[in-house]
C-alpha positions in Angstrom: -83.2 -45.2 83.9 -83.7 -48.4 86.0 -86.9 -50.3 86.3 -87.3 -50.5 90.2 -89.6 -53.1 92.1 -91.2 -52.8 95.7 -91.7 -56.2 97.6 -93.4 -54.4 100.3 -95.9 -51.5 100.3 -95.7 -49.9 103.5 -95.2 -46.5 104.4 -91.6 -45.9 103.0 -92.1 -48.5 99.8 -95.0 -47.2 99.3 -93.4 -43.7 99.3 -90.5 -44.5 97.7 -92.5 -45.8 94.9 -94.3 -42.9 94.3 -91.5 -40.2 94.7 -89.4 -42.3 91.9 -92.0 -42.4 89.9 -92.6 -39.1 89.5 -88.8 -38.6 88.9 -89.1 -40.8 85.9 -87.9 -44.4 87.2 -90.6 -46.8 85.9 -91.9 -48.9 88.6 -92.0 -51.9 87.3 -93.7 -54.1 89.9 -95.4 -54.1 93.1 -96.5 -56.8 95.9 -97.2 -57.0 99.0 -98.6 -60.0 101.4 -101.2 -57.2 102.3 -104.1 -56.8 99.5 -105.0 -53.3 101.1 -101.6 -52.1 101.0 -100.5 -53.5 97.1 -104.1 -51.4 96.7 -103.1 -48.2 98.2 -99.8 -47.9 96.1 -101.3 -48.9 93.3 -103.9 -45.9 93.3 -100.7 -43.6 94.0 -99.0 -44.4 90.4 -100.4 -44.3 87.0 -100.4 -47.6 85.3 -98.4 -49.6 88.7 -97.7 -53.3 87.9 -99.4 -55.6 90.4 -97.6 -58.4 90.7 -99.5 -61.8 92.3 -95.7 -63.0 94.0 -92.8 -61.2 94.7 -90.7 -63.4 92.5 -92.4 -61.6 89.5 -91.3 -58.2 90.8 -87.5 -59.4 91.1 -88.0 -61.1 87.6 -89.4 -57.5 86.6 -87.3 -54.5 87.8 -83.7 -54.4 87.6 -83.4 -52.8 91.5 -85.9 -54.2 93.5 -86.5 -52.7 97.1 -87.1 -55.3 99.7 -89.5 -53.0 102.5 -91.7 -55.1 104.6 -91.2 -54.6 108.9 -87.5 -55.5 109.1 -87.4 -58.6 111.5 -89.5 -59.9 107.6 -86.5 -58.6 105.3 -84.3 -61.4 105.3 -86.8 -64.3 105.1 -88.3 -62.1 102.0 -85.1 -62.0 100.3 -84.7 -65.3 100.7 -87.7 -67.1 98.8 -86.5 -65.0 95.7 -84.6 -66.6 92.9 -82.2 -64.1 92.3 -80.1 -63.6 89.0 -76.7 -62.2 88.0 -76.8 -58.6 87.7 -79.8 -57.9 89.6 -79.9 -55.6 92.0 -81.8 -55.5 95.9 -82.1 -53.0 98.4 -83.4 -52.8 102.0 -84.4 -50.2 103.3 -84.0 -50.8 107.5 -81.4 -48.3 109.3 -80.5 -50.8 112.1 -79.4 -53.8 109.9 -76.6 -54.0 107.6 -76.2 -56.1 104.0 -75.6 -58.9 105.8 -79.6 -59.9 106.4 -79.6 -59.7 102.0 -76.5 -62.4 102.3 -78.9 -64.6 100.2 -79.2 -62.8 97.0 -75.4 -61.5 97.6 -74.3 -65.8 96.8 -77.0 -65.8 94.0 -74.9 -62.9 92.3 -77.2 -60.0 93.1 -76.3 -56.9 94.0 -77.1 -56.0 97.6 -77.5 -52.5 99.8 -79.2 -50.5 102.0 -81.0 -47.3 101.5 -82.3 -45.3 104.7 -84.1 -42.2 104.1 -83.4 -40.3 107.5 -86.7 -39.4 108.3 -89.7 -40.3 110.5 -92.7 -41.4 108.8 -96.0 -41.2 110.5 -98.1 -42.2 108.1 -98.1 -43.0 103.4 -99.1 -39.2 102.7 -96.2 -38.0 105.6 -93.9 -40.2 104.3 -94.1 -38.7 101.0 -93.9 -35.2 102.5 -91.3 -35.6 104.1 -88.9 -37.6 102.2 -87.5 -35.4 99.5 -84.9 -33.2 100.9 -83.9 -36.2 103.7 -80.5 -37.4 103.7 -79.7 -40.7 102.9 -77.3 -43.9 104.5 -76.1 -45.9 101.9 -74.5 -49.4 102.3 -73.2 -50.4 99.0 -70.9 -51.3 96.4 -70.3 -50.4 92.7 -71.9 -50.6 90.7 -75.4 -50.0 92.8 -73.6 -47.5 95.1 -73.5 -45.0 92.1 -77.2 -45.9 91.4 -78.3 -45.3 95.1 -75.8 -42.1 95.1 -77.6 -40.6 91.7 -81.6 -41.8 93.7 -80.8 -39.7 96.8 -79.9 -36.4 94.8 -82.9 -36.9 92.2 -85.0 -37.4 95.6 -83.7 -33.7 96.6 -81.4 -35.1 99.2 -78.0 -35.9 100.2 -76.1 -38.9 101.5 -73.5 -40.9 103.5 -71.8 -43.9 103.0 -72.0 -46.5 105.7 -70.2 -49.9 106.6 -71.5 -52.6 107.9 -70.2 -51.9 111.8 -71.6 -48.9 111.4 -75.2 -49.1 111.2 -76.0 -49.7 115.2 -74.7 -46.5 115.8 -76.2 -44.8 112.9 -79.4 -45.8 114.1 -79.0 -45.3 117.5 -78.1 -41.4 116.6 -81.9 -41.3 114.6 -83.2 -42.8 118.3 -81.8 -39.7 120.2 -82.4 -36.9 117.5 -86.0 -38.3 116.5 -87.7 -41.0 119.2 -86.3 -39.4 121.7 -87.3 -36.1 121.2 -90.8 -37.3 121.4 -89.9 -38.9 124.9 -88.8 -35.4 126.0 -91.7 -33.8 125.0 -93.8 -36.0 126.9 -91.8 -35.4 129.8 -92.3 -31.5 129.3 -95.8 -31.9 129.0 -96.1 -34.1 132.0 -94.4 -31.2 134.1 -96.9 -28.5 132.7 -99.6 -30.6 134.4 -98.3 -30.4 137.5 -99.9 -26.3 137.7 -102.9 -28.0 135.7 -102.2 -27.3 131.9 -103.2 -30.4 129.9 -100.9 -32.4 127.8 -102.8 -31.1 124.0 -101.8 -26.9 125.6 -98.7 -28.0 126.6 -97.6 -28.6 123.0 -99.3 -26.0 121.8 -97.1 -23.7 124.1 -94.0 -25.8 123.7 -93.8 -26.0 120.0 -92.7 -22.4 119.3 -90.0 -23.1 121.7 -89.0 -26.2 119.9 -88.7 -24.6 117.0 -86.6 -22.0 117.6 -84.0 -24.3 119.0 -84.5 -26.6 116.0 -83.4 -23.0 114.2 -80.7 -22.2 116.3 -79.5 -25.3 115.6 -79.5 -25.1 112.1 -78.1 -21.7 111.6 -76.0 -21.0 114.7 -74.6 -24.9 115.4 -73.3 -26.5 118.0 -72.1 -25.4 120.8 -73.4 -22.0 120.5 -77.0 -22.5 120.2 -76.9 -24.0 123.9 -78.8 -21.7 126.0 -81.0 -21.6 129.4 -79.4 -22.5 133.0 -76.5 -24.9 132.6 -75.5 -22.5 129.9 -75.4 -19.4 131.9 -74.1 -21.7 134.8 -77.2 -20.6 137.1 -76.7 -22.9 139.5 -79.4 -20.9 141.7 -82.6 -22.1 139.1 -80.7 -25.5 138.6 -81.5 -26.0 142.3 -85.2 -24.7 142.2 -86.0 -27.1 139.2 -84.5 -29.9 141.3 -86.4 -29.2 144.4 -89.2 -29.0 142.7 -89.6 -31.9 140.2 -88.1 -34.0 142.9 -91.4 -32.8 145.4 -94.3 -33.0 141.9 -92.6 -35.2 139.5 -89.8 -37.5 140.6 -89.8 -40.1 138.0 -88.2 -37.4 136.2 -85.7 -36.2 138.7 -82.7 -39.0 136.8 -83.3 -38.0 133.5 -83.3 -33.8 134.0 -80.0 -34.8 136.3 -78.7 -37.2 133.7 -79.4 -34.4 130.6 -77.7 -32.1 132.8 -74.5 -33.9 133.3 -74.3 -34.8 129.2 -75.2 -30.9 128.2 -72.1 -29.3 131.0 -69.3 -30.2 128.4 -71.3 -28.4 125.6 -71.8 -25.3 128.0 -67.9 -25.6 128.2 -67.4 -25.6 124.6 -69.3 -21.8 124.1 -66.3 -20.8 126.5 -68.5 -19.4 129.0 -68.1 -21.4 132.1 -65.1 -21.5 134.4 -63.9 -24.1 136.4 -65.9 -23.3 139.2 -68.9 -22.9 137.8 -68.5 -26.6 136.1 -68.0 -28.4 139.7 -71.0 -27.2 141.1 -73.3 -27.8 138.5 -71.4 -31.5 138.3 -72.2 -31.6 142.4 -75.8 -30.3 141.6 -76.6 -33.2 138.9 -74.8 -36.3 140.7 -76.5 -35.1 144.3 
């Protein structure tokens, strides 16, 4: 099995590290700028290799896995004296191979491994991981190697180019950071009739998650329901009337939702034609 390094102990190397460890890859070296955080892995795997420079962990492990902040990736890579056969991995879901173009002329192998997941926090990250899928930028032979690390990991994966990483990552934005955003903008609502933000998601989360499970087992379209669904144009209006009276820094983005869920309300087959030009009217009014 492959002797992997981590330049970079952060939340993801740092669970990375300790996930493929207990899988069976030996780590074979650790570093990071940060004392504390070199520290923290190294209490997390029996017998870690603390490496004083990160050129001892490329020299060490036969994959190493570049994971600082990403605007640091490239200018890591770089300092390293790569060799022939060696492989490196980032580990960022907006940039592409190109920022590892540095070990790629030195005759490394380069790709990209993003666990699609949000991370929180080291014992999160961990949690979480296993089970994630995986988008893989790569070519043989590391593309097997990164394939055969996502299944051990309990997960699956894609294979992404190059041009396709800004939308990749701008699909985590809407389905995870976004989310958040919406939540917040729920909560902010439910303080309107004096319900503080900590209740709010208290109250909300049983809703969330039930859409979160329609989602899974029923799928899109179908597991579209409420208003624009039923094309109730009737509450459409009251909601309007009244976020635009308590809460109009909201008003464009309930109207702007509204317009982008009609066409899945179409797709369930239970709107007519009607029905879609007034809610249209309704959200661009």
């Amino acid at each position: 099995m492959l002797k992997v390094g981590f330049i970079g102990a952060g939340k993801v190397g740092t669970a990375l590290a300790v996930l493929l460890n207990r899988k069976g890859y030996t780590v074979a070296g650790v570093y990071d700028i940060s004392r504390a955080f070199t520290e923290r892995l190294a209490m997390l795997i029996v017998n870690c290799h603390v490496m004083s420079n990160s050129q001892e962990v490329a020299d060490a492990a036969d994959l190493s896995f570049i994971t600082p902040p990403d605007d640091a990736i490239e200018k890591a890579a770089s300092q390293i004296k790569w060799t022939q056969g060696k492989s490196v991995v980032h580990c960022s879901g907006a940039n592409s191979t190109d920022i590892l173009e540095s070990a790629r002329k030195s005759g490394a192998n380069v790709g990209c491994f993003h666990p699609l997941q949000t991370f929180a926090s080291v014992q999160q990250a961990i949690e979480n991981m296993p089970g994630s899928s995986f988008a893989i930028e790569a070519e043989e032979p590391l593309l097997a190697n990164l394939q055969k690390m996502a299944v051990t990991l309990d997960g699956s994966w894609i294979k992404l180019k190059a041009s396709d990483k800004a939308a990749y990552h701008a699909a985590a934005v809407f389905a995870s950071n976004y989310l958040v955003t919406l939540v917040k903008m729920a909560t902010d609502l439910w303080q309107t009739f004096s319900i503080p933000s900590n209740e709010a998601i208290k109250a909300l989360l049983p809703l969330m998650r039930g859409t979160l499970h329609n989602i899974e087992t029923i799928g899109l379209p179908q597991c579209l329901t409420g208003p624009i669904a039923r094309g109730d144009t009737g509450t459409i209006r009251k909601n309007l009337e009244d976020i635009r009276k308590k809460t109009p820094e909201l008003l464009f983005p309930y109207k702007e939702l509204g317009l982008q869920t009609i066409p899945i309300a179409q797709a369930m087959g239970k709107l007519n034609k009607k029905q879609v030009r007034e809610l249209e009217i309704l959200f661009r009014n």
